[in-house]
C-alpha positions in Angstrom: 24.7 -26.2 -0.3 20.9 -26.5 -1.5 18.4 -24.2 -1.4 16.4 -26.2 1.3 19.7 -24.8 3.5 19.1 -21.4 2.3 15.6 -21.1 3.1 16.3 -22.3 6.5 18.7 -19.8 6.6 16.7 -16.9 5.9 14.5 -18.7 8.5 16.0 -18.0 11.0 17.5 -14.5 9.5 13.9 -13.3 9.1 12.3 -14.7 12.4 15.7 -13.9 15.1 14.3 -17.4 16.6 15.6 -21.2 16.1 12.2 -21.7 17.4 10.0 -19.7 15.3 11.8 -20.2 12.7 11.6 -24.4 12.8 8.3 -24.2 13.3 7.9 -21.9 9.9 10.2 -24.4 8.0 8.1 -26.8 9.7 11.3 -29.3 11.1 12.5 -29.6 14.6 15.3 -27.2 16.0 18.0 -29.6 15.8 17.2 -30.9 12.5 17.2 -26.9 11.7 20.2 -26.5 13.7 21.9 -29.3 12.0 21.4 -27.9 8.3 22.3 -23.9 9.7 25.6 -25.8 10.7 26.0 -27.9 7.4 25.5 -24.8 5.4 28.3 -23.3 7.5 30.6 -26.3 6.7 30.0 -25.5 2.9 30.7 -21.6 3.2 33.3 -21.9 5.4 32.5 -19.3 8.0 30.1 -19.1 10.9 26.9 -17.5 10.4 25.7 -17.6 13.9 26.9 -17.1 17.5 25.0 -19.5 19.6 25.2 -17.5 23.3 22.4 -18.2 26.2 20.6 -20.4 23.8 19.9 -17.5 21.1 21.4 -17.6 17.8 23.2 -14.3 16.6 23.8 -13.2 13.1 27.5 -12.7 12.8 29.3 -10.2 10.2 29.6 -13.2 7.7 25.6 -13.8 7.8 24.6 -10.2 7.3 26.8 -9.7 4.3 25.5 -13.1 2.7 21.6 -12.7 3.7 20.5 -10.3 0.6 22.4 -13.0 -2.3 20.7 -15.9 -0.4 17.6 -13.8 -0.5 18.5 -13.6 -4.6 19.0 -17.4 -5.1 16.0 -18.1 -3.1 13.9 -15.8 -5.3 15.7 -17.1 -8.7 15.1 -20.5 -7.3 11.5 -20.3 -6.6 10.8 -17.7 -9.7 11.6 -20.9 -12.1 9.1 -22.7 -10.5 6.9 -20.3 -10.7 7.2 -19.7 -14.4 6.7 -23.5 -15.5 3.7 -23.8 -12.7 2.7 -20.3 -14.8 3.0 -22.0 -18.5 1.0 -24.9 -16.9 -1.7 -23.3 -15.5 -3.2 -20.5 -17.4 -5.6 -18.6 -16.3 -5.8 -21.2 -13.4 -3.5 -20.8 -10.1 -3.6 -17.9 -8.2 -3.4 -14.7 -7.8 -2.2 -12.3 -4.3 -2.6 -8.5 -4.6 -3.1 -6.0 -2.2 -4.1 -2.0 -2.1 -4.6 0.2 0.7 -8.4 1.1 2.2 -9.2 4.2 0.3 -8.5 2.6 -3.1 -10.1 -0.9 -2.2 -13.4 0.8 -1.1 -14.3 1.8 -5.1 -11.6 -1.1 -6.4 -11.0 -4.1 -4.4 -15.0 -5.6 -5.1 -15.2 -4.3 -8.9 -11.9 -5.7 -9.8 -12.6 -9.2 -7.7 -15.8 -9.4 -9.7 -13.9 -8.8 -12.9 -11.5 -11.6 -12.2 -14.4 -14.4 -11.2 -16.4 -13.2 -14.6 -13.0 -13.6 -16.8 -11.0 -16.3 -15.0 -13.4 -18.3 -12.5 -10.7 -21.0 -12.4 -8.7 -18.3 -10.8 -8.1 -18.8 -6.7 -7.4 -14.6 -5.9 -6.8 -13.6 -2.1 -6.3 -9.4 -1.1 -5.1 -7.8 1.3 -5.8 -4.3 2.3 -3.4 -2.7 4.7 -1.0 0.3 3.8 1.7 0.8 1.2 4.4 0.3 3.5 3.2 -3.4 4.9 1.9 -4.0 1.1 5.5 -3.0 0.1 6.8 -5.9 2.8 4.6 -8.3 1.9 5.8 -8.0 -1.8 9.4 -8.1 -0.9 8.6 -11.1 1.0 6.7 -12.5 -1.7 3.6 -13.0 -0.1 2.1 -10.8 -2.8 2.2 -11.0 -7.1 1.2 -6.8 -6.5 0.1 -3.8 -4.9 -1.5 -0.9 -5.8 -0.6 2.2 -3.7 2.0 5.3 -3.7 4.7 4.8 -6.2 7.4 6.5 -4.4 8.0 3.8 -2.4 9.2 1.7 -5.0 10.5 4.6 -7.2 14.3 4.4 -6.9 14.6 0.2 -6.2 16.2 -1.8 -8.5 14.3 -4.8 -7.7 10.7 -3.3 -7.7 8.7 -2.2 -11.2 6.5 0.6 -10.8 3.4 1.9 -12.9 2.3 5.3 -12.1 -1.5 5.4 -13.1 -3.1 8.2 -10.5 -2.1 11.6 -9.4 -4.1 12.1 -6.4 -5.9 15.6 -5.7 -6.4 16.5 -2.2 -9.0 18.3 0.0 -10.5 18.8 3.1 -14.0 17.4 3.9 -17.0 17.8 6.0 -20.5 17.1 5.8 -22.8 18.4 3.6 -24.6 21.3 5.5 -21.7 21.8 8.0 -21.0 24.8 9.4 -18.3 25.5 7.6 -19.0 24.0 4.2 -20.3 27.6 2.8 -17.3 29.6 3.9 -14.4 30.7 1.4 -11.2 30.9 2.7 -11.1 28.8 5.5 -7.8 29.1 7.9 -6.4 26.3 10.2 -7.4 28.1 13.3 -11.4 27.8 12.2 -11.2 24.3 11.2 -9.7 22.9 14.0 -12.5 24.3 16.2 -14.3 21.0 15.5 -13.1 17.3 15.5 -10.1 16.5 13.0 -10.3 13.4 11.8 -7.0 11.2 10.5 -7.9 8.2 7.7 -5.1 6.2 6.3 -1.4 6.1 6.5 0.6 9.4 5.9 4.4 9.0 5.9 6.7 11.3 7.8 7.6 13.7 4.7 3.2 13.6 4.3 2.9 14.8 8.0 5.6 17.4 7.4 4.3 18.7 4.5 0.8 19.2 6.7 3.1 20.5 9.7 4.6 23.5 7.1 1.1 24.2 5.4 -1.0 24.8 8.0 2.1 26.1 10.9 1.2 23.0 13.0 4.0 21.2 15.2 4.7 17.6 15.3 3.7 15.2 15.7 0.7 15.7 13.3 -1.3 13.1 15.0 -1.7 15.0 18.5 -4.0 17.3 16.1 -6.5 15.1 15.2 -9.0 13.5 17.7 -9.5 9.8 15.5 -7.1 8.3 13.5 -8.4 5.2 11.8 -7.6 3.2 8.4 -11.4 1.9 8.0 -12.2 4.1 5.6 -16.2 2.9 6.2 -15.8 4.5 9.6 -14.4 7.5 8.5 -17.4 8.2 5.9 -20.0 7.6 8.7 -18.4 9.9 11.2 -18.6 12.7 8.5 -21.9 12.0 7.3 -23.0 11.6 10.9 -21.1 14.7 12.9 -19.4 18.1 12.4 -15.8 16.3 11.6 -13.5 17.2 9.3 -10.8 15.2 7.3 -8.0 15.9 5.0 -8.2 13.1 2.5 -7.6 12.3 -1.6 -10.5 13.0 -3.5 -11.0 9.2 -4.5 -11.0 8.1 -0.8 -14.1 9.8 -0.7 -15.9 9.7 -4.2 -18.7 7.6 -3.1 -20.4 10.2 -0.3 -19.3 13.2 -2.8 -21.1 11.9 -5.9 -24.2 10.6 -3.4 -23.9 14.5 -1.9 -23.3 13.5 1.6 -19.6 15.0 1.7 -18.3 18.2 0.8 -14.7 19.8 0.2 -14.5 22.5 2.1 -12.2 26.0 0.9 -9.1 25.9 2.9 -6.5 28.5 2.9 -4.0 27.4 1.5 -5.0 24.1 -0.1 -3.7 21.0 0.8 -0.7 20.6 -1.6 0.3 16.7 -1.5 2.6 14.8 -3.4 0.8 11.4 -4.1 0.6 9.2 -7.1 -1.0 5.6 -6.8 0.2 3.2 -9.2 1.0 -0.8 -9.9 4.3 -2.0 -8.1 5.5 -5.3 -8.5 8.8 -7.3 -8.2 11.2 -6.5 -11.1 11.9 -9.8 -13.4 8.9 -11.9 -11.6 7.4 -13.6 -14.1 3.3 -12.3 -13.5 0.6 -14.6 -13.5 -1.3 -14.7 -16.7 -4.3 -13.1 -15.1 -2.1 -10.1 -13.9 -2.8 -8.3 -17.0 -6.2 -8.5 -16.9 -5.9 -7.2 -13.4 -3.8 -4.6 -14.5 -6.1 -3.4 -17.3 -9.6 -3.3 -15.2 -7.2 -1.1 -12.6 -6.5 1.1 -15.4 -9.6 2.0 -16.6 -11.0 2.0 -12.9 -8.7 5.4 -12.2 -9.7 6.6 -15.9 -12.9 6.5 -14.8 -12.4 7.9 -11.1 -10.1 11.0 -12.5 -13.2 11.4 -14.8 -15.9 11.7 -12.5 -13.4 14.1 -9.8 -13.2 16.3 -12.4 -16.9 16.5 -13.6 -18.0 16.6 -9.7 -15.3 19.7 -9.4 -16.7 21.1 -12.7 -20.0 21.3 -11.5 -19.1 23.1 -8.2 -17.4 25.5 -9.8 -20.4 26.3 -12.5 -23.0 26.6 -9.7 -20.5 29.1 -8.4 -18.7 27.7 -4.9 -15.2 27.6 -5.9 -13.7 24.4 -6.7 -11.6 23.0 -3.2 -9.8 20.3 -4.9 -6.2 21.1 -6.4 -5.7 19.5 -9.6 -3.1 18.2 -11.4 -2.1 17.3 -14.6 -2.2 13.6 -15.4 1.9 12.5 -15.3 2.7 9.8 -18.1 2.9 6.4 -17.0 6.2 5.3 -15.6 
């Protein structure tokens, strides 16, 4: 058995195609077929049923398929670490964060990098914590930065909590609404509800039991979209309203453009953002740089949330936004 035969294996695991998953490993099917069938002769059991040209995962391969995931990792983890030692601050670097952090991060922090490791070659993705948390498992990522809890309570992921989010709803400034106190569910949903981001299913239930709404949350809300861009420009531009973290919208808040708006009862979320990463990976160099500048960015964020819900307060519209005490870093 080599770990060449493992990959393959996981190949084809990964993929359900001898097809896809030759072209992937880039040999041709039989040559893939023929090392699927030597690493059977080495274990000793089949791994596959080959019915109506398909190949099925038998018993044997679904037991073995998370320890040859292990060796694989180890295996390519020692490379890694050397290539690591080698490089420096050179190599590369794959992170990822969701659209409401990456609109006030993802640009700063890139900038950051080219000024203190220009040798460094960085590619991002932005998508939501659950395909970020995929894409790490799969190990097309070195980190992510999104909601902790996904990571909270596996073994093989290390998480760093760094940002307990606050949560409002938001309209325009000058919106019909946006001088009211004690706004009910019934008044707000009298104009277009807008959806931004990914909300798990214990999010939308939380939202369901707030505000007395039935599932699915999403037959509530006229637009749902992840471009955050779009989101601010249909607030600015229209008497929408969104639920949304404070940070996903500090930009139009600070420039005066959005508003929270007093909703009875607030909107009580659970949601920290935080650093996850793969447990024992050894992290490129350059990761702790990363890791610092994303530090100080929420510092600085939780900062100016506060002084912007400070200053509502003192000019006498009650503060929207429900705060929270800062949790200490996991």
């Amino acid at each position: 058995m080599n770990i060449r035969q493992l990959k393959h294996f996981l190949a084809v695991m990964d993929l359900g195609s001898l097809a896809a998953a030759a072209e992937v490993v880039h040999l041709s099917q039989p040559a893939l077929s023929r090392s699927l069938r030597a690493l059977e002769d080495v274990l000793r059991v089949p791994l596959f049923d080959r019915q109506d040209r398909r190949l099925r995962p038998t018993p044997y391969a679904l037991a073995y398929v998370e320890r040859a995931r292990r060796m694989v990792f180890d295996e390519n983890e020692g490379a890694r670490s050397l290539a690591l030692m080698r490089d420096g601050e050179l190599g590369s670097l794959a992170f990822g964060m969701g659209s409401s952090i990456a609109k006030f991060l993802l640009a700063p922090l890139m900038l950051e990098m080219l000024a203190k490791a220009p040798g460094l070659r960085m590619s991002a993705m932005v998508q939501s914590t659950d395909v970020l948390h995929a894409a790490l498992l799969k190990e097309q990522l070195d980190f992510f930065i999104g909601d902790v809890r996904i990571a909270r309570h596996d073994p093989d992921m290390a998480t760093e909590a760094l940002y307990p989010c606050t949560f409002g709803w938001f309209a325009r400034a000058g919106h019909p609404l946006a001088a009211s106190r004690n706004i009910t569910m019934a008044r707000l949903t009298a104009y277009p509800l807008i959806s931004a981001g990914y909300a798990d299913e214990t999010v939308e239930r939380r939202i369901a039991d707030l505000y007395g709404l039935h599932m699915p949350i999403s037959q509530h809300f006229a637009l749902s979209t992840s471009d955050l861009s779009t989101v601010h420009a249909l607030l600015a531009s229209s008497d929408a309203v969104t639920p949304s973290t404070a940070i996903a919208v500090l930009d139009p808040l600070k420039a005066g453009v959005v508003v929270p708006l007093d909703v009875t009862p607030a909107l009580d979320l659970d949601l920290t953002l935080g650093i996850i990463h793969r447990a024992g990976r050894t992290l490129a160099p350059a990761s702790s740089r990363a890791f610092e500048f994303i530090r100080e960015s929420f510092a600085s964020a939780a900062v100016e949330i506060s002084r912007l819900d400070g200053r509502r307060g003192a000019s006498g519209a009650a503060p929207a936004l429900r705060k929270r005490a800062l949790r200490a870093r996991r």
